[in-house]
C-alpha positions in Angstrom: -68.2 -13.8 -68.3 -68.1 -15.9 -71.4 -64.6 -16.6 -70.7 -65.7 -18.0 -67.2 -68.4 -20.3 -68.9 -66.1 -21.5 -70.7 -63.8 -22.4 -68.3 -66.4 -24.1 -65.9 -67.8 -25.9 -69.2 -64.5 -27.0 -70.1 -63.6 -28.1 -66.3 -66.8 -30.4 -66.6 -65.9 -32.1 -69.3 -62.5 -32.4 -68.3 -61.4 -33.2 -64.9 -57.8 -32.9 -65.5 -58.4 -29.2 -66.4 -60.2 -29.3 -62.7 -57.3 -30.9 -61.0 -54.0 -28.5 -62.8 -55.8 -25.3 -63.4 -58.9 -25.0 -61.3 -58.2 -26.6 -57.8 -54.8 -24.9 -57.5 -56.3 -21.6 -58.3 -59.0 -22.2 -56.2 -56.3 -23.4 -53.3 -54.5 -20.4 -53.4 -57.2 -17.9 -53.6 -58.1 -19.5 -50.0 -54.6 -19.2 -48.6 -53.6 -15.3 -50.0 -57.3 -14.2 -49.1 -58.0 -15.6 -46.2 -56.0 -17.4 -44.5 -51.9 -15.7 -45.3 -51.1 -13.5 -42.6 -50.0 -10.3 -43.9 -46.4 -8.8 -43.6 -45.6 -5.1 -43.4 -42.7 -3.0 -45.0 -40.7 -0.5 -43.4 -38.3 1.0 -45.8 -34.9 3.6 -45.2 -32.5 5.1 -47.3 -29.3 6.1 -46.6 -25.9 7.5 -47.9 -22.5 6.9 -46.8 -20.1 10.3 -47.4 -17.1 11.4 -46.3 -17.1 15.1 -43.9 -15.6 16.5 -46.8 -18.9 15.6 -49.0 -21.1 17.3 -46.5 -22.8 20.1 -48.4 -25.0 22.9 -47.0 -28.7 22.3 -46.4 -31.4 22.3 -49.4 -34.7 22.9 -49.5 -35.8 20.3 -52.4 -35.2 16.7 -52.5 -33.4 16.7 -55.6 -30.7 19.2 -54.5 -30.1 16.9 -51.6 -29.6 13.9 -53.7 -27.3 16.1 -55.9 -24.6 16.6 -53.0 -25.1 13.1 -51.5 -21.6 13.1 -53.3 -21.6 9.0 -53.2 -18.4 8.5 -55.3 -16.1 8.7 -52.4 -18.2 6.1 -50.5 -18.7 3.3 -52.9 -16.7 0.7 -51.4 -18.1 1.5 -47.8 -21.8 1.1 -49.2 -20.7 -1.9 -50.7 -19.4 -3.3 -47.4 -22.6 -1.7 -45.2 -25.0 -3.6 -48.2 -22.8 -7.0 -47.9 -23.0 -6.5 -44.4 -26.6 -6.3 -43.8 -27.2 -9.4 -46.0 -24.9 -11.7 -43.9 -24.9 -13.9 -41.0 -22.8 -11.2 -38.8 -26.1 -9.0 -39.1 -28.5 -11.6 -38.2 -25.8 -12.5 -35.1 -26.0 -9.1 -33.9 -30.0 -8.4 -34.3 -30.9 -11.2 -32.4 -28.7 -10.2 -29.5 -30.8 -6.5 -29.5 -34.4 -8.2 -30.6 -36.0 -11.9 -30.3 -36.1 -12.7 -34.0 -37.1 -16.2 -33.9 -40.1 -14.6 -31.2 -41.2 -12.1 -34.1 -41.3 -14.6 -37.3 -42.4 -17.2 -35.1 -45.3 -15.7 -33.7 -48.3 -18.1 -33.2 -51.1 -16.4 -34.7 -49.1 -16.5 -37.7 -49.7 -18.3 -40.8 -48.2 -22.1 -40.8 -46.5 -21.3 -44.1 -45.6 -18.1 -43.7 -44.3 -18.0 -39.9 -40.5 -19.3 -39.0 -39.5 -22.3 -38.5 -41.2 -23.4 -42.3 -42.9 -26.5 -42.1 -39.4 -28.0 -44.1 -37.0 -26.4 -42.4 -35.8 -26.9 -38.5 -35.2 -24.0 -35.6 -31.9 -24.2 -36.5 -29.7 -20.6 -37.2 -29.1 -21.4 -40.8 -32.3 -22.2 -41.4 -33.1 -18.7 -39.5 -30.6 -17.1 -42.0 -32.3 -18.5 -45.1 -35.4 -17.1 -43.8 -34.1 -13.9 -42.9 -32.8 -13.2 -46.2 -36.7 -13.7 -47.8 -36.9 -11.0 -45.3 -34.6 -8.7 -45.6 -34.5 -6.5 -49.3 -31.0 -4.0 -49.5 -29.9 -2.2 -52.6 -29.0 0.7 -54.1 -31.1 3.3 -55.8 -30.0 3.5 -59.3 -31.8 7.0 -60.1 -30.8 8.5 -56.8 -27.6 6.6 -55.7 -28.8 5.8 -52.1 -29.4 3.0 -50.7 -32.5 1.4 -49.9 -33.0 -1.0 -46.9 -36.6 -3.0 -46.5 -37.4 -5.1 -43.6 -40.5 -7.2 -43.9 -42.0 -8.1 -40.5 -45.8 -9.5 -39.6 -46.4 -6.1 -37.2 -45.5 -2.7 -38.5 -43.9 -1.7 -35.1 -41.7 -4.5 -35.2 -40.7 -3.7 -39.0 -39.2 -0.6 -38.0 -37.7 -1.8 -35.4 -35.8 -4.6 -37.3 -35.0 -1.7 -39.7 -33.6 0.7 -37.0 -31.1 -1.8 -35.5 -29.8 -2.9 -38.9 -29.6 0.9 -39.7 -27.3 1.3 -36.4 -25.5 -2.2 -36.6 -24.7 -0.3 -40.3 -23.6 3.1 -38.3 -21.2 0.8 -36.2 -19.7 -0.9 -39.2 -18.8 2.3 -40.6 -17.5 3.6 -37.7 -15.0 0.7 -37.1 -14.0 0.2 -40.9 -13.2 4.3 -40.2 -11.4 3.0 -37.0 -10.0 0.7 -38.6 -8.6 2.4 -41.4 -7.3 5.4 -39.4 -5.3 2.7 -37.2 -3.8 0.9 -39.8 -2.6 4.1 -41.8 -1.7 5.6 -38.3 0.3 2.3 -37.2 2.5 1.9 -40.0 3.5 5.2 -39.8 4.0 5.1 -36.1 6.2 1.7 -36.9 8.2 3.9 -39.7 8.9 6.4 -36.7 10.4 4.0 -34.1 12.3 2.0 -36.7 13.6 5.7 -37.5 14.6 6.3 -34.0 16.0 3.2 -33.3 18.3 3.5 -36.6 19.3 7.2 -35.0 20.0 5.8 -31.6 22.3 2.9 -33.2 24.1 5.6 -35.3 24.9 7.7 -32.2 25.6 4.6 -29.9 28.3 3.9 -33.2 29.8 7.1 -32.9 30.5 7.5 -29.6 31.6 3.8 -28.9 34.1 4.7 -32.4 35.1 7.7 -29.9 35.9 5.8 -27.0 38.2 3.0 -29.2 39.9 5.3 -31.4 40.3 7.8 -28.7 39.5 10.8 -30.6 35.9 12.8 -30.7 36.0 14.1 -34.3 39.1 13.2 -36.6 38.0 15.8 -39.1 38.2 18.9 -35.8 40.9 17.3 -35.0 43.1 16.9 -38.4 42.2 20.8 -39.1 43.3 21.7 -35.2 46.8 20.0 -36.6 47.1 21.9 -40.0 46.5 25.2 -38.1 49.4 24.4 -35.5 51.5 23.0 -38.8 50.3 26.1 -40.6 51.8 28.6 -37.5 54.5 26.2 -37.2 56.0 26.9 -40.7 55.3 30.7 -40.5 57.0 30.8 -37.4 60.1 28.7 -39.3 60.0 30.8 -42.0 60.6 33.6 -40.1 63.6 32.5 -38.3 64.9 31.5 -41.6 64.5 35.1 -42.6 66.3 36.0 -39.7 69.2 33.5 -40.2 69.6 34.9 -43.9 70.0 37.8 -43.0 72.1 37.3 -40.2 74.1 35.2 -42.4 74.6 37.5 -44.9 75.4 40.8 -42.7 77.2 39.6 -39.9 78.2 35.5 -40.6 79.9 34.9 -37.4 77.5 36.3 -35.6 76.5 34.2 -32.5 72.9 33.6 -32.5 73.4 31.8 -35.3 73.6 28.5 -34.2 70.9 29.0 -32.1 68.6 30.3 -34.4 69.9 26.9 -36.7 68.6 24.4 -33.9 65.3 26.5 -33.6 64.7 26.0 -37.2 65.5 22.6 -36.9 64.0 21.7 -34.0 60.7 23.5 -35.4 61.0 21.0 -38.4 60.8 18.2 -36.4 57.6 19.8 -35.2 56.1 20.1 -38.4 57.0 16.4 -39.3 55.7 15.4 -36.1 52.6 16.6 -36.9 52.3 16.1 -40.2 52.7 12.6 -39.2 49.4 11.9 -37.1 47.7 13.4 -39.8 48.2 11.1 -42.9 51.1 8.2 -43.6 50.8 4.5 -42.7 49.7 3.4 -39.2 47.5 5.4 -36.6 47.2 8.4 -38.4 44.2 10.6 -38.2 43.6 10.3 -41.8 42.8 6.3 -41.3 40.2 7.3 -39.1 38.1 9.9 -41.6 36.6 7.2 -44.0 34.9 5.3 -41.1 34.1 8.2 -39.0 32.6 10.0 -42.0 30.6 6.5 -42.5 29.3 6.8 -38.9 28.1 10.4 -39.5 26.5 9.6 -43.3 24.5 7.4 -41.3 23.8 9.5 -38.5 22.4 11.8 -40.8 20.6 10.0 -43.0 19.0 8.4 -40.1 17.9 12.1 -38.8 16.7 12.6 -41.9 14.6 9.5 -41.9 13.3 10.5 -38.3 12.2 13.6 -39.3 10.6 12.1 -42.8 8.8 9.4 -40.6 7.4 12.3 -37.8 6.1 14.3 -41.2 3.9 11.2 -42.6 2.7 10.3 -39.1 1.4 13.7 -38.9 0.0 13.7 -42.4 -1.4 10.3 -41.9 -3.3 11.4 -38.6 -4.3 14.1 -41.0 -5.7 12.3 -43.8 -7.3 9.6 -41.3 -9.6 12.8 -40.3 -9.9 13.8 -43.4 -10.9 10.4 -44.8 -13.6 9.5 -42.4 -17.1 8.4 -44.2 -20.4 8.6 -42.1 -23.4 7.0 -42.6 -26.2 10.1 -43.0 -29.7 8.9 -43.0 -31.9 10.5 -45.9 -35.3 8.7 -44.9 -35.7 7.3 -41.5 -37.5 4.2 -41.1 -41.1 4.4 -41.3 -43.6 2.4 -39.5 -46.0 1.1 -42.2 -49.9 1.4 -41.8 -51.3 -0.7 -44.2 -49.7 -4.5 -45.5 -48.0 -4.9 -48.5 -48.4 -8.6 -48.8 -49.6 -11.0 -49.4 -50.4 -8.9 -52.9 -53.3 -11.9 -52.8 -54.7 -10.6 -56.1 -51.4 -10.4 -58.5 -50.4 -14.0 -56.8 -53.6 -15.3 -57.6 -53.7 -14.7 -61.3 -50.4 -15.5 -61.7 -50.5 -18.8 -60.6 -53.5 -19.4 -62.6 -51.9 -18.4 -65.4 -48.7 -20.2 -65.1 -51.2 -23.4 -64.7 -53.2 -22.7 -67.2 -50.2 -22.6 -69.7 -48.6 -25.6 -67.9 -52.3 -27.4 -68.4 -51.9 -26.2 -72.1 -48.4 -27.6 -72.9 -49.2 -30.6 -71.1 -51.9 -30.6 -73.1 -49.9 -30.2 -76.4 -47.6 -32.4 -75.7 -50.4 -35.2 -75.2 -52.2 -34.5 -78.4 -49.3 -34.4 -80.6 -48.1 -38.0 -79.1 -52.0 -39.2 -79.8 -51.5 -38.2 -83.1 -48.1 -39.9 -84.1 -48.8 -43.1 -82.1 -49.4 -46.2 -84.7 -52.9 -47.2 -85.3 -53.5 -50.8 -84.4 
């Protein structure tokens, strides 16, 4: 009380301590108490986990936030939080509820209703005002995150907070859509860059086939050793013969025969021999490339079947991966205001003026004392 007397005494003999300290304390006590319209909070909190996080139920709180399990879901929160704070939100609220309608209302305070008396009805304008609006973060102690929507009716909090709530359950269902496709495409790319490197090989071989007239120069170089190879036994059996023709009856008149047969079985062998290796169009020039054709048929193959393993993995992992958006609280519908907190407002504004008053104050009585004297 003393302190009051004081005050009043001190505002009569000073009007400047009326004008800086008393009238705007005395202005806003009028607006927060009766005249600001007051604004209700409905508040949510969510967690965003991957299927993999999901634990079995719990009885107590704690143990739920205990197996939230927010670690694998930090960047989606990030990008749900960053989400609900932008323009791309406030695009896709208004298009479910009237927005301007519900700050606008008439029965609302002047200087608390949108448009602001300096601002225009213009989107950004709206999106300035939304954000005073609008309070997001994450729960240090628990880890979840918090989402508060301010409106004048509580109904119409809750509201503002449910849509925002599923506008967040969409986001996270396309960045999961998203993901899944991008991880599933490239590897689907890998695959048909895989097949078309396996068709080329095989279009290589058989249009080697058809200009170099053979099917398989390896078959075919070991089909001629094995006619060479029965080719000299069957020699080297008529020369067995001859010797011992030769050497028990030497005019004996196979002989000569027996000596072309040899001969003429020599010329085989050579003949042979020769479309296998020497100079020219021998089988042996075609092995290197046709063995380069069938390297990269194979590798190819390999790659195909490679590419058809990470495809399946990757449509694996997407499933896997896949975060969710699980409420914790749903949003409430508030019953009693929670500003204007007229009181706290108030007294802080009178004492910020009251220490303005008293530096201004200061700073006048300090130059008073160092100006000259006349």
């Amino acid at each position: 009380m003393n302190f009051l007397r004081n005050l009043s005494a001190k505002a009569r003999r000073n009007p400047w301590f009326l004008l800086g300290v008393i009238l705007p304390v005395l202005l806003s006590a009028i607006y927060f108490f009766a005249i600001a319209s007051s604004q209700f909070v409905s508040e949510s909190r969510f967690a965003i986990k991957a299927p993999n996080q999901r634990g079995a139920q719990v009885s107590s709180f704690a143990n739920l936030i205990q197996t939230t399990g927010l670690s694998g879901g930090q960047e989606q929160s990030n990008q749900v939080i960053d989400f609900v704070r932008s323009r791309s939100a406030l695009s896709a609220l208004a298009t479910d509820l009237s927005v301007r309608k519900i700050y606008g209302a008439e029965d609302v305070d002047m200087l608390s209703r949108f448009p602001l008396p300096w601002q225009e009805n213009a989107f950004e304008d709206l999106f300035d005002y939304y954000r005073d609006k609008i309070q997001i973060s994450r729960d240090a102690d628990t880890g979840l995150i918090v989402l508060r929507t301010i409106a004048f009716e509580p109904a119409e909090a809750a509201a503002i907070n449910e849509k925002l709530l599923q506008q967040s359950e969409q986001l996270v269902n396309e960045l999961n859509e998203n993901a899944r496709t991008n991880a599933i495409e490239e590897a689907e790319s890998r695959v048909v860059e895989a097949e078309v490197r396996v068709a080329a090989a095989r279009a290589a071989i058989a249009q080697y086939r058809n200009t170099a007239s053979v099917v398989d120069p390896l078959e075919e170089a070991t089909g001629v050793a094995e006619i060479v190879n029965r080719i000299i036994a069957e020699r080297a059996s008529l020369e067995a013969q001859l010797s011992t023709l030769r050497s028990v009856t030497p005019d004996h008149p196979s002989i000569p025969a027996l000596r072309e047969q040899i001969a003429s079985l020599t010329r085989e062998i050579e003949r042979q021999t020769a479309r296998v290796v020497g100079s020219g169009n021998t089988i042996s020039s075609k092995l290197p490339f046709y063995d380069a054709l069938v390297l990269e048929q194979e590798l190819a193959s390999e790659l195909l079947v490679l590419a058809q393993t990470t495809l399946e993995g990757a449509r694996t992992d997407a499933l896997k991966q896949q975060f969710y958006l699980e409420r914790v609280v749903d949003p409430n519908v508030p019953d009693q205001p929670e500003y204007p907190k007229a009181f706290r407002t108030v007294l802080t504004i009178f004492g910020f003026a009251l220490c303005l008053y008293f530096i201004v104050w200061m700073f006048v009585v300090g130059i008073l004392e160092h100006a000259p004297e006349d």
